[in-house]
C-alpha positions in Angstrom: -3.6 -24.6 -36.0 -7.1 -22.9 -35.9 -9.4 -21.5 -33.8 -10.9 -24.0 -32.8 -7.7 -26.2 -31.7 -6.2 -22.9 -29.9 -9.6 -22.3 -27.8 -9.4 -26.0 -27.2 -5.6 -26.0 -26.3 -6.3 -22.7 -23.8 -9.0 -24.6 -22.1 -7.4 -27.9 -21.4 -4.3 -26.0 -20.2 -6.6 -23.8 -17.9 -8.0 -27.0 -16.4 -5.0 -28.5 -15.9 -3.1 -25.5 -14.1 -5.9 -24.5 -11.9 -8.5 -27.8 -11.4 -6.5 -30.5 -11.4 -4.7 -31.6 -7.7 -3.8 -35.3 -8.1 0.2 -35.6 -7.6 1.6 -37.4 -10.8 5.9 -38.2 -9.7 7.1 -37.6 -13.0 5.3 -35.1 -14.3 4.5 -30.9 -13.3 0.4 -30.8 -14.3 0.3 -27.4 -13.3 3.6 -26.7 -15.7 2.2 -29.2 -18.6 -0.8 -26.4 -18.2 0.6 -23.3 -18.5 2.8 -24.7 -21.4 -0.4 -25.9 -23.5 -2.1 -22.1 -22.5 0.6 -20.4 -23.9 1.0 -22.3 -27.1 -2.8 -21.9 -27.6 -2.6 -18.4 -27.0 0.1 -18.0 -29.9 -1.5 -20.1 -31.8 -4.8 -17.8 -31.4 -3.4 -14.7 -32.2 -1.8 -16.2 -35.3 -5.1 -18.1 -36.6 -6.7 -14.7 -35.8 -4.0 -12.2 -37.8 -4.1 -15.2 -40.5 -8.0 -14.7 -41.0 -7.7 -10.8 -40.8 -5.5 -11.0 -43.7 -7.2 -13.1 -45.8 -10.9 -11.3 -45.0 -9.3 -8.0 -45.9 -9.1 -8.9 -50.0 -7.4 -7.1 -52.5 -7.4 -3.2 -52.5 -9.7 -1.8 -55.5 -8.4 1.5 -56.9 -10.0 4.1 -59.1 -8.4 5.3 -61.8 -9.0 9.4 -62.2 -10.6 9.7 -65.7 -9.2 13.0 -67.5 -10.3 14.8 -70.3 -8.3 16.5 -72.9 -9.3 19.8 -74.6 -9.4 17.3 -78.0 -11.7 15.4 -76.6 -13.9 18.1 -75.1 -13.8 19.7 -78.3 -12.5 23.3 -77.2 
């Protein structure tokens, strides 16, 4: 799940729990809401973690360089 489907997922269950009033008899809209807010909140905090991983990259290192007397000719 990305970004894109989380944000979505947030939004639908926003509009569900707080601007829709219509009585359905089998079904809780305000519940199906809060359900499809919370699974796009998880999902957005896992696609975000997911993308901070993956922009981080690997980890460079420098080596230390060091001379010997040999080499410096001492």
């Amino acid at each position: 799940m990305g970004i894109g489907v989380s944000v979505f997922l947030l939004a639908v269950g926003a509009v569900l729990t707080f601007a829709v009033h219509s009585h359905v008899p089998t079904t809780n809209l305000g519940m199906v809401g809060v359900i499809l807010m919370i699974a796009g909140g998880i999902g957005l905090v896992a696609a975000l973690a997911f993308a901070a991983m993956h922009r981080r990259g690997p980890v460079a290192t420098r080596e230390r360089i060091v001379e010997h007397d040999s080499v410096r000719g001492a």
